[in-house]
C-alpha positions as CSV (number, residue, x, y, z in Angstrom):
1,X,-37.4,-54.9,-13.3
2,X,-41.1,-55.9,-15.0
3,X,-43.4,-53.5,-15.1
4,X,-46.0,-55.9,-12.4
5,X,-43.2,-56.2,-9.8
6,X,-42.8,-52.2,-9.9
7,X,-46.4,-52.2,-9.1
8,X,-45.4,-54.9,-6.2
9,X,-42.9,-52.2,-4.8
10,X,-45.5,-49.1,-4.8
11,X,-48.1,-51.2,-3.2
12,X,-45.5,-52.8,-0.8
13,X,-44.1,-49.1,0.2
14,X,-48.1,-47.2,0.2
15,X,-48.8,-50.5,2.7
16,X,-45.8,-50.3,4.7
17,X,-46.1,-46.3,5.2
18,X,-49.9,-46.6,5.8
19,X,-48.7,-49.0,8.8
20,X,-46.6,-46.9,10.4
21,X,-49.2,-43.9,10.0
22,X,-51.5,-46.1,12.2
23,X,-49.0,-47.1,14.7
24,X,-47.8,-43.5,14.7
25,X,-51.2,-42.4,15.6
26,X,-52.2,-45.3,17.6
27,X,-48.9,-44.5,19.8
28,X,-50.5,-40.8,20.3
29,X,-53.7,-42.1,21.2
30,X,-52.1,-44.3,24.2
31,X,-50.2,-41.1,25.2
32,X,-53.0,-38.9,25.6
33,X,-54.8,-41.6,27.6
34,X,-52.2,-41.6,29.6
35,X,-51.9,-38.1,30.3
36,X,-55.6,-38.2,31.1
37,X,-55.3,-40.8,33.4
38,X,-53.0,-39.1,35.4
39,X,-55.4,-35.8,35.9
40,X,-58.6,-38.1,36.2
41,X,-59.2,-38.2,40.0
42,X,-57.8,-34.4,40.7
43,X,-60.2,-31.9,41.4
44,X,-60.8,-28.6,39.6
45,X,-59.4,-26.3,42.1
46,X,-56.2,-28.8,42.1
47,X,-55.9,-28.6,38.1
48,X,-56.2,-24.5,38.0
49,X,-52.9,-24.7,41.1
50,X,-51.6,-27.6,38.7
51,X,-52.0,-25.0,36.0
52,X,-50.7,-21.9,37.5
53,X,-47.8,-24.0,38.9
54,X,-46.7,-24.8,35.6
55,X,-47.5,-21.5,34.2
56,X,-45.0,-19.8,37.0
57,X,-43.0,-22.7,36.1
58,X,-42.9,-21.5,32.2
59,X,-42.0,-18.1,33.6
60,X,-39.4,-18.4,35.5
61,X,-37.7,-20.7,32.6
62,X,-38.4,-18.0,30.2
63,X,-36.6,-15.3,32.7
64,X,-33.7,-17.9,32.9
65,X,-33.5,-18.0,29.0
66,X,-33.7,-14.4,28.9
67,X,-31.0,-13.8,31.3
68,X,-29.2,-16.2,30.4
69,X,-29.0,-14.4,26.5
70,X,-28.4,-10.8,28.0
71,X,-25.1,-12.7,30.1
72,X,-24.3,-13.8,26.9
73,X,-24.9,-10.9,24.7
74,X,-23.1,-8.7,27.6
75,X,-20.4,-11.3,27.3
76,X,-19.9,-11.1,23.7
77,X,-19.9,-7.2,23.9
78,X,-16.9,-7.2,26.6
79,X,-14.4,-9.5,24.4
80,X,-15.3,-7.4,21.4
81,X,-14.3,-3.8,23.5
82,X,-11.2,-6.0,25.0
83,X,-10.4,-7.0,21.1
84,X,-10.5,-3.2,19.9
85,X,-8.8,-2.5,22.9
86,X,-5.7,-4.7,22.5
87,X,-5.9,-3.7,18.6
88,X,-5.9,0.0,19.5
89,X,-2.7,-0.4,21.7
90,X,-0.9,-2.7,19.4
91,X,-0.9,-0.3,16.7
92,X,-0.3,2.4,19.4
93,X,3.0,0.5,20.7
94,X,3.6,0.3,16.8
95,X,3.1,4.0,15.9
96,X,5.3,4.9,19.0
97,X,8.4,2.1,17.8
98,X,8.1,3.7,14.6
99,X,8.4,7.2,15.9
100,X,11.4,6.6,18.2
101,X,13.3,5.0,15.2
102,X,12.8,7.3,12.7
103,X,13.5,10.2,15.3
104,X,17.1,9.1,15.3
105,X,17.4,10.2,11.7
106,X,16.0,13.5,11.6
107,X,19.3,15.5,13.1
108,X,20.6,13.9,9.9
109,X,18.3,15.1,7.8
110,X,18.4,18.8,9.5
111,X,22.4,18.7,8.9
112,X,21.9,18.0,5.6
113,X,19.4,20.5,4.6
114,X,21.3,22.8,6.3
115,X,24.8,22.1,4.1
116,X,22.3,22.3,1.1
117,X,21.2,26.1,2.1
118,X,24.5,26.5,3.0
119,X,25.8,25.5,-0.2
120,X,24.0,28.2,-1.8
121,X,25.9,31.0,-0.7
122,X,29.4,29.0,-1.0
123,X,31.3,28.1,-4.2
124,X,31.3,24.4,-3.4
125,X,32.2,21.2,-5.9
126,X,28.8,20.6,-7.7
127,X,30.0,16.7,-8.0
128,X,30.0,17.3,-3.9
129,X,26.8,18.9,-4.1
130,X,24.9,16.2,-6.4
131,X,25.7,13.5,-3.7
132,X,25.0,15.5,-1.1
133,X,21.8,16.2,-2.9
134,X,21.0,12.9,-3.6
135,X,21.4,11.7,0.0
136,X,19.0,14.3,1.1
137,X,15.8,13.4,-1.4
138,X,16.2,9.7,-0.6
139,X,15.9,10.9,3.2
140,X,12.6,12.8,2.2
141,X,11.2,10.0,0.6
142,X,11.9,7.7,3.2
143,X,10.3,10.5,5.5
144,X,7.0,10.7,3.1
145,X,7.1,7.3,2.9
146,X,6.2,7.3,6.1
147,X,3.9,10.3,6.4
148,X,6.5,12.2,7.9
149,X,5.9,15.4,7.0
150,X,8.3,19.2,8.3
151,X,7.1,21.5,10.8
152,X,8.3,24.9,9.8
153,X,5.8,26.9,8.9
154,X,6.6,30.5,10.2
155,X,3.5,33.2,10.5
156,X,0.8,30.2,11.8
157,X,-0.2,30.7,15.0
158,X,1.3,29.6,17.7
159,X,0.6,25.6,18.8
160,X,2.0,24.1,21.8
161,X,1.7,20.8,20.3
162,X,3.9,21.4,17.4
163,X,5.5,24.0,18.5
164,X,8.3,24.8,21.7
165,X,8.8,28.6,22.3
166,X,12.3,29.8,22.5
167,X,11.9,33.5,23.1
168,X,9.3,36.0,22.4
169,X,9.6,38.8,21.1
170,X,8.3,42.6,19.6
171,X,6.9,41.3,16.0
172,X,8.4,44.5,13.2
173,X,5.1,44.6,11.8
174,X,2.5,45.7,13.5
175,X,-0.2,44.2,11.9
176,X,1.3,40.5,13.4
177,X,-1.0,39.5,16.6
178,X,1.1,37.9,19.6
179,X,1.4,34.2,19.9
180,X,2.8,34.0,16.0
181,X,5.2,32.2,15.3
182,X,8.1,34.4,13.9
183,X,10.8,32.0,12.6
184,X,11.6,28.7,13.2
185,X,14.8,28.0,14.8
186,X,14.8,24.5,14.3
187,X,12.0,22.8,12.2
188,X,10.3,20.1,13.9
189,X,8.1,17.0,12.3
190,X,4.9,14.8,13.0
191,X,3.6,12.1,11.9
192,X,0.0,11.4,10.9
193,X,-1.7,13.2,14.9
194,X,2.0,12.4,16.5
195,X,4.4,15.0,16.8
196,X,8.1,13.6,16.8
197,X,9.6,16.7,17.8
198,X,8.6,20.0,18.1
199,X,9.6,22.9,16.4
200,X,11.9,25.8,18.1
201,X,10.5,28.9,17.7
202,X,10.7,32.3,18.5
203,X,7.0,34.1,18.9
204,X,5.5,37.3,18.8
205,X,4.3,38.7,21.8
């Protein structure tokens, strides 16, 4: 393209924008008339109720708007509560499953710790031993795997929810409180706030 009909084309475009500028403003012009014409024969007490009409008007639509964003807002605040809320039972009904299963393994577990402190006082096949052994550490790390962790701690106080009291009795130190736990009959385990099972256990009084 020459040089003179690019100078065509800017002159074409600046005309045809300067046109529509005019009718632009030459369509607001008509408008306002228009509006004017409508008000011209009220009088000035009917414009100020005209006025305060549409002002109440402009009120009550901004109340609607307003209420109409709290509803919403309140709205959006309830399904987030019902989201956490089927979240925090999900994972409760989880945690609970998970409890339940692994609680059908723990007598196993407790028999075979028990044949390992047994073992110690018995001359017993250490080829026996080893696998029985090796049986019990891949329990206990299936168990920490978990976060399944032992509850036999003896000379802790006494906690009713890790703890079930068998029998109390006369502690042979004196120095022990009551409500001590003594010995542990039978361990119990938790896991993470959840106890599985509680430990038996006999307590000072």
């Amino acid at each position: 393209m020459s040089e003179s009909k690019e100078k065509v084309t800017e002159e074409q475009a600046a005309e045809k924008g300067q046109k529509q500028e005019e009718q632009s403003a030459e369509q607001e012009n008509e408008e306002t008339e228009e509006l004017y014409s409508q008000y011209e024969d009220f009088e000035e007490d009917e414009l100020r109720e005209l006025l305060v009409a549409r002002d109440q008007k402009v009120q009550e639509l901004e109340e609607e708007l307003a209420e109409a964003k709290d509803n919403h807002l309140r709205k959006a605040a309830e399904l987030e509560n019902y989201r956490k809320r089927v979240q925090r039972e999900r994972s409760q009904v989880y945690e609970t499953a998970k409890a339940n299963a692994l609680d059908d393994f723990l007598e196993i577990n407790d028999d075979l710790q028990r044949t390992l402190k047994a073992a110690e006082e018995l001359e017993v096949n250490d080829t026996l031993m080893d696998g029985v052994s090796l049986v019990a550490n891949k329990f206990k790390e299936v168990l920490n795997k978990y976060g399944v962790e032992r509850i036999d701690e003896e000379g802790v106080p006494f906690n009713v929810d890790m703890h079930d009291a068998m029998m109390r009795q006369k502690p042979e130190d004196d120095s022990i409180g009551s409500d001590v736990v003594l010995n542990v009959v039978e361990s119990g385990y938790r896991m993470g706030d959840r106890t599985i099972r509680h430990a038996k256990v006999i307590v000072s009084e």
